[in-house]
C-alpha positions, 0 to 999 in steps of 0.5 A: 523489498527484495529482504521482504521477498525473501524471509518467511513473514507472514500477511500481516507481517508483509503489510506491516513493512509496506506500511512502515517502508514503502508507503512512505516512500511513495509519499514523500515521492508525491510531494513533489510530483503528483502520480499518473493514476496508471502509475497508482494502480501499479505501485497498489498493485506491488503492495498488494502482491508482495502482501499476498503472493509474498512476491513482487511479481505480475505473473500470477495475478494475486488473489487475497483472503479479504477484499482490498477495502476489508485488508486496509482495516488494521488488525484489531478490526478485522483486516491486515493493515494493507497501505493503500496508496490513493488513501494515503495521497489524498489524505496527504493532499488534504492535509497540506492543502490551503483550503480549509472547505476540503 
């Protein structure tokens, strides 16, 4: 992440990258251990300040252009693609789990 601070992307740039790097560290950390919710708010947090602030800083609080449920859209619909991370827990939960109803 620290490479990702430093270089001049661009938002969809950023949220590409915490797509394609970030998100799925944090799954495959989840599928051995299930987050706390305080510890989900802060890793969505982290994308999203890296996302929009181009820092992974809580200092200033980030303010984007979309709304964070507009973000998630990829970019042919409208949004940035921005990972969200109890999105992706719960469709991974859902996936690997036994119960078909779910």
């Amino acid at each position: 992440m620290a490479l990702a601070e430093g270089t001049t992307n661009n938002a969809m740039q950023r949220a590409r990258l915490a797509q394609a790097i970030i998100l799925p560290k944090i799954l495959y950390m989840a599928r051995h251990c299930w987050s706390p919710r305080h510890i989900r708010r802060r890793l969505q947090r982290l994308i999203r300040n890296l996302v929009w602030k181009h820092r992974t800083t809580d200092h200033i609080k980030s303010k984007g252009w979309l709304p964070e449920h507009a973000a998630a859209n990829p970019s042919h619909a409208g949004g940035v693609g921005l990972p969200l991370i109890t999105a992706g827990l719960q469709a991974m939960a859902g996936a690997h789990s036994r119960d078909p109803t779910i």
